[in-house]
Backbone bond lengths (Angstrom), bond angles and torsions (degrees), N, CA, C in turn:
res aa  C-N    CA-C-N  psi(-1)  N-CA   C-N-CA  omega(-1)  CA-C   N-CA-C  phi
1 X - - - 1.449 - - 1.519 110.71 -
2 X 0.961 109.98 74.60 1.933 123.36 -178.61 1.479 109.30 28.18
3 X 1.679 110.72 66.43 1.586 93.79 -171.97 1.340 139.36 82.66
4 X 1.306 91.81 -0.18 1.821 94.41 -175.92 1.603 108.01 -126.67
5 X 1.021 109.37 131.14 1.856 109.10 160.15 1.348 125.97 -48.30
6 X 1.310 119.98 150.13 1.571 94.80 178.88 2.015 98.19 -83.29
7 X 1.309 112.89 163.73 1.316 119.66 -175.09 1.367 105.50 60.97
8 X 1.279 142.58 -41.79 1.704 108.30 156.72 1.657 139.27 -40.33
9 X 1.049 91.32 146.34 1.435 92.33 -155.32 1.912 97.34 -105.47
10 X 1.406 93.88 120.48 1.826 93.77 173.53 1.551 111.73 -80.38
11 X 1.379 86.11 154.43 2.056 95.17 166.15 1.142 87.00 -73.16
12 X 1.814 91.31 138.37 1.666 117.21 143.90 1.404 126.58 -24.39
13 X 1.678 94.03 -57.66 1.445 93.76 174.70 1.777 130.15 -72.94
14 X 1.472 118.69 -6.40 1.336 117.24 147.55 1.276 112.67 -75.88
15 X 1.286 142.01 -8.51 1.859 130.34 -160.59 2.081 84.02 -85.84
16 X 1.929 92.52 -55.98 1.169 119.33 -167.89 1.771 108.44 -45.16
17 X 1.453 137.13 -45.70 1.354 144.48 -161.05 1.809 90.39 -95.03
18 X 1.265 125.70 -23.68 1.395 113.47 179.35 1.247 107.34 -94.52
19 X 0.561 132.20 16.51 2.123 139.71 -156.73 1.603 83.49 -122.13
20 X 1.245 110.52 -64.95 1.928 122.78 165.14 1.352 129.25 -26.41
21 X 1.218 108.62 -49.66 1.600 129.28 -144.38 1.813 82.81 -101.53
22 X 1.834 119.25 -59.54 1.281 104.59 -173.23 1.425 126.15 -102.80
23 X 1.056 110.92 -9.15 1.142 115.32 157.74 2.012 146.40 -95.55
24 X 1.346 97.52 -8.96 1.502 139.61 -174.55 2.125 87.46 45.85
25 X 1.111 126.86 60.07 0.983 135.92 151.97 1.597 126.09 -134.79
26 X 1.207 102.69 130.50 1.853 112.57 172.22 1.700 119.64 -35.22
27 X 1.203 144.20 128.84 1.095 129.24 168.26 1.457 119.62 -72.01
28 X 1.544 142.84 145.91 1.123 127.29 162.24 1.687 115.17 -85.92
29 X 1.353 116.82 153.47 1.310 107.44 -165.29 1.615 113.03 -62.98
30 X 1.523 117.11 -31.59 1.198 116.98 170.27 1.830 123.04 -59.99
31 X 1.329 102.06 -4.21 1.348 113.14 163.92 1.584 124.59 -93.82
32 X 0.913 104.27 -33.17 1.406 109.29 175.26 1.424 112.03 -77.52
33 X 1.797 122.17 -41.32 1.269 104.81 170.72 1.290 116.32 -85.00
34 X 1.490 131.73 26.08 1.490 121.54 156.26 1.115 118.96 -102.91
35 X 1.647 110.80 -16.00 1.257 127.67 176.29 1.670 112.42 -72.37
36 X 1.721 108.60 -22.31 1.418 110.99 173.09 1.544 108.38 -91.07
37 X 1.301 127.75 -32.52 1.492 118.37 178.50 1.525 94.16 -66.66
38 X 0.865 151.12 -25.98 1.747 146.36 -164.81 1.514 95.75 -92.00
39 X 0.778 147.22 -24.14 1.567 150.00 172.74 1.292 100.18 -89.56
40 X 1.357 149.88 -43.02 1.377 135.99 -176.36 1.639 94.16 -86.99
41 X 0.766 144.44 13.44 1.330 136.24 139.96 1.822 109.76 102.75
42 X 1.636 116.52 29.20 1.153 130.83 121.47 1.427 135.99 -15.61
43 X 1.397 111.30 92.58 1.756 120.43 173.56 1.780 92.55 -78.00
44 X 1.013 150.86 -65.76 1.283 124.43 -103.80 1.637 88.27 -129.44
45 X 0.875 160.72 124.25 1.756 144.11 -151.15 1.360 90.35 -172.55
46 X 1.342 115.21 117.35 1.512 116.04 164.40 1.328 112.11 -120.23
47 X 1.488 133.33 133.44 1.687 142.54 157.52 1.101 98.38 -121.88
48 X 1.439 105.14 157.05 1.292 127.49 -161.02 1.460 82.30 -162.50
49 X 1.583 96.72 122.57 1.700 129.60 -171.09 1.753 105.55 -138.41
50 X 1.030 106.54 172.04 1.333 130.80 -171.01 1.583 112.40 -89.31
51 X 1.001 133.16 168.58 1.598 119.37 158.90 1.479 127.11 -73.15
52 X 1.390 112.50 110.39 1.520 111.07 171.99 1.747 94.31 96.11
53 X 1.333 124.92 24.13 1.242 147.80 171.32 1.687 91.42 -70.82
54 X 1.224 128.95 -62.86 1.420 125.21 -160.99 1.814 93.89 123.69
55 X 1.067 115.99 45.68 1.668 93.32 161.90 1.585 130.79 -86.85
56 X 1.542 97.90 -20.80 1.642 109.63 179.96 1.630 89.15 -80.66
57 X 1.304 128.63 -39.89 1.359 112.34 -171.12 1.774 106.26 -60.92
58 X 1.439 132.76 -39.05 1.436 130.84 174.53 1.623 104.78 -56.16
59 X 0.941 110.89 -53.43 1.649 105.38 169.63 1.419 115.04 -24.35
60 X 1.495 116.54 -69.77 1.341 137.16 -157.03 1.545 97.20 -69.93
61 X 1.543 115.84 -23.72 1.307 123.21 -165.26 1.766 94.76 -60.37
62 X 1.325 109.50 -62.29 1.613 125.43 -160.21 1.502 108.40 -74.57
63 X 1.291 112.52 -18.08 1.598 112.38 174.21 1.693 87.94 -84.11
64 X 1.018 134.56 -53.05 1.641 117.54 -153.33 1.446 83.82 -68.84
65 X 1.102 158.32 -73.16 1.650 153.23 -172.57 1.277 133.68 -27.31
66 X 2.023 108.18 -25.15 1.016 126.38 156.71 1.432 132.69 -101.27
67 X 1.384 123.51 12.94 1.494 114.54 -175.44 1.772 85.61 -109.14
């Protein structure tokens, strides 16, 4: 999992500089902490965003973390 253990938990500020680097977009914090329950090894994770909130961007978050 790109460097990570499963159930270790990354800094924000790594979720935050990779969110940067591949996506050239800001993370919102509600992304980063779903992006950390999905890395500690979280099945069931629900957010609930607005339109144009960034939810397809959290998607993209957890696939770039896993290839």
């Amino acid at each position: 999992m790109a460097g990570f253990a499963l159930y270790a938990k990354p800094l924000v500020s790594t979720i935050w500089d990779k969110a940067q680097e591949c996506f050239k977009k800001q993370a919102g914090l509600w992304q980063i902490k779903g992006e950390i329950m999905f890395l500690k090894g979280n099945r069931d994770i629900v957010c609930i965003a607005d339109t144009s909130m960034g939810k397809i961007l959290f998607c993209s978050f957890i696939c770039s973390f896993c290839l």
